[in-house]
Wavefront OBJ file of the C-alpha trace (Angstrom):
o trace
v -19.280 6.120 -10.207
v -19.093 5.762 -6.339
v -20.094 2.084 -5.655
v -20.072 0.978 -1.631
v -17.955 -1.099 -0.353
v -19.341 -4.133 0.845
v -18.592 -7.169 3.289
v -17.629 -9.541 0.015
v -14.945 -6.763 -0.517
v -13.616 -6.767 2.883
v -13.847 -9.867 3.317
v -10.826 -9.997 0.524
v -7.107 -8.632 1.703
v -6.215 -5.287 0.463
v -2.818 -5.137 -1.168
v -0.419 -1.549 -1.133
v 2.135 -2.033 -3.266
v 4.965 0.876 -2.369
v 7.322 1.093 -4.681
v 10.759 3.642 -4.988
v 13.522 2.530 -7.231
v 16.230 3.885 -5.659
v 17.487 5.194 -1.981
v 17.916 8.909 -3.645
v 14.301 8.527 -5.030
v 13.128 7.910 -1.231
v 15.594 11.022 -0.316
v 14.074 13.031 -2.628
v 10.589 11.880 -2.616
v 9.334 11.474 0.792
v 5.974 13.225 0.344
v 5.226 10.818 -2.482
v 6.295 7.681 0.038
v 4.231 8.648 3.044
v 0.883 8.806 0.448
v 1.728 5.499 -0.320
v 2.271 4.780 3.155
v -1.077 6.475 3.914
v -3.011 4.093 1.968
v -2.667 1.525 4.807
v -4.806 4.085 6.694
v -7.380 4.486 4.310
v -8.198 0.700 3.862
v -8.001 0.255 7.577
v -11.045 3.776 7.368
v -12.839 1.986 5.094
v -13.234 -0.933 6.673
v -10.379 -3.850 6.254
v -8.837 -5.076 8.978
v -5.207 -5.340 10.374
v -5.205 -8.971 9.601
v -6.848 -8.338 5.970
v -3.851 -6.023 4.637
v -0.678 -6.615 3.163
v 1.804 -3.864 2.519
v 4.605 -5.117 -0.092
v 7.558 -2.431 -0.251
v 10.042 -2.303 -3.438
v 12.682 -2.995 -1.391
v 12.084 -7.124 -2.008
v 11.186 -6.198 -5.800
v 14.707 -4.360 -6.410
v 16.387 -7.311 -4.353
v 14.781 -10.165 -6.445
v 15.857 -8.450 -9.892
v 19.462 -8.313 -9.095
l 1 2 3 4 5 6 7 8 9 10 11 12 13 14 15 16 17 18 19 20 21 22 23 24 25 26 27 28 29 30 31 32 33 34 35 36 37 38 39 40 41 42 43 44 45 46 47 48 49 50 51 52 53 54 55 56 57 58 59 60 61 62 63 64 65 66
């Protein structure tokens, strides 16, 4: 099912959520990092704007649990 996007869906923010456990897993994993990364790009294709769009790394999530 391929449903349109329409201005009551852009009118929301689009969250990305990237998330890599460790500093080895973003060694070892960078193709998997820049897709996420890449998402930013696809929202922005589709239609959401800069101000729209949040990108929240794991970075904060691995800092909060310690």
């Amino acid at each position: 099912m391929n449903t349109p996007i329409t201005e009551q869906h852009l009118s929301k923010t689009a969250y990305v959520y990237v998330r890599q456990s460790t500093l080895a897993q973003v060694r070892h994993h960078q193709e998997s990092t820049e897709r996420q990364y890449a998402l930013r790009e696809k929202a922005l294709e589709l239609g959401w704007r800069n101000r729209r769009f949040r990108l929240w790394t794991g970075i904060w999530a691995s800092r909060e649990r310690r």
